[in-house]
N, C-alpha and C positions, 0 to 999 in steps of 0.2 A: 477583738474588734480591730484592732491594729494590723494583726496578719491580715484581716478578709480587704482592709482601705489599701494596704501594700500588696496584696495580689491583684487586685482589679484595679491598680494604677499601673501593675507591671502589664500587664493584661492590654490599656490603651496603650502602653507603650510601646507595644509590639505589632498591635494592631496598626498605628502611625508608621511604624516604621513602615511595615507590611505596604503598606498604601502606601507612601511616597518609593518605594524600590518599583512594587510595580507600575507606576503612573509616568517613570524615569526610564523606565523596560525601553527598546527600541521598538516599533510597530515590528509587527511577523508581516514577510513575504508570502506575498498571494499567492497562490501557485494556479497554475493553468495546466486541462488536462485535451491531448488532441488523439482521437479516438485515429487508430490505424486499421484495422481489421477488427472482424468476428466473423465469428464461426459455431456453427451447433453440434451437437454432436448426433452421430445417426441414431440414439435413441430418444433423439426430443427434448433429453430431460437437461440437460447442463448445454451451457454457452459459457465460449472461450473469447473474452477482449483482449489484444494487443494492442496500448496504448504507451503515449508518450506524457510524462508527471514533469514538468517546467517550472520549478521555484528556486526565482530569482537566477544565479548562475550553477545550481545545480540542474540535472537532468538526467531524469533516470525512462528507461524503459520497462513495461509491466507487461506480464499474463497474469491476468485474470482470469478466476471460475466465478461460475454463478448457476443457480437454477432457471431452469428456461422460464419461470412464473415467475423471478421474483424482481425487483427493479434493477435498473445497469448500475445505481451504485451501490448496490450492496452484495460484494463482490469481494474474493478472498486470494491475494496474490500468490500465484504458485511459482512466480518466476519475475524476478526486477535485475536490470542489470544498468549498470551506473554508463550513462553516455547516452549517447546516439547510436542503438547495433540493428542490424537486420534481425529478424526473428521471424520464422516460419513455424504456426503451431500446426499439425495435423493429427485428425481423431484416426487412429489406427483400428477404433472397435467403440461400441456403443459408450464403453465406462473406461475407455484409455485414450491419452492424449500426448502426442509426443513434439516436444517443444525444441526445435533447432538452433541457435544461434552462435555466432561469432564472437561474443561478448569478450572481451578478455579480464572484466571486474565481474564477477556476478555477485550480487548480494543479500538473493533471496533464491532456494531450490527445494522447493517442496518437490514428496515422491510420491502425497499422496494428501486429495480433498474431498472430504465425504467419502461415496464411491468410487472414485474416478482415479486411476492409476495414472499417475504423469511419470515422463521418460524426459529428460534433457539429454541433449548429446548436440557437439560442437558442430558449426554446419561447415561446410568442407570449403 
């Protein structure tokens, strides 16, 4: 009976703890997202967003894939790169997409979403 009173006092005690660290937590930065381009791809089926992700004083840039049917935020980054950079995506083929930029951080390069063949290459 002893152990079960001192585990379920350890138990609140942790739980307390738990609760006062997070309620002490600093609030999280909003982030703001500002839509730059899109584009489809000549088989209807997939859309490409290039947008900019703003929290607080970071800022990164995004390519997005998506299904032509499904909503704009539920979308899967094939390409992020840390700053402000030009980014030119173009569908070279129904299921290929090749994505250009100048970036000099990149920190996201997929080569490949679902079907869809993605190419990065630095833009000139």
């Amino acid at each position: 009976m002893k152990l079960v009173a001192g585990l379920s006092a350890l138990m609140l005690a942790i739980g307390l703890a738990s609760l006062v660290l997070w309620r002490r937590s600093p609030e999280s930065v909003p982030c703001e997202s500002r839509d730059i381009t899109h584009s489809r791809s000549p088989d209807d089926r997939s859309e490409a967003d290039v947008f900019e992700l703003h929290c607080g004083p970071s800022v990164t840039t995004h390519v997005a894939l998506r299904s032509s049917m499904s909503a704009p935020k539920s979308h899967a980054d094939v390409f992020v790169a840390e700053d402000l950079v030009p980014i030119q995506v173009i569908w070279t083929g129904p299921r290929e997409l090749l994505v250009q930029s100048s970036a000099a951080r990149v920190l996201v390069a997929e080569t490949r979403w679902r079907d869809v063949s993605v190419k990065i290459r630095p833009q000139q």
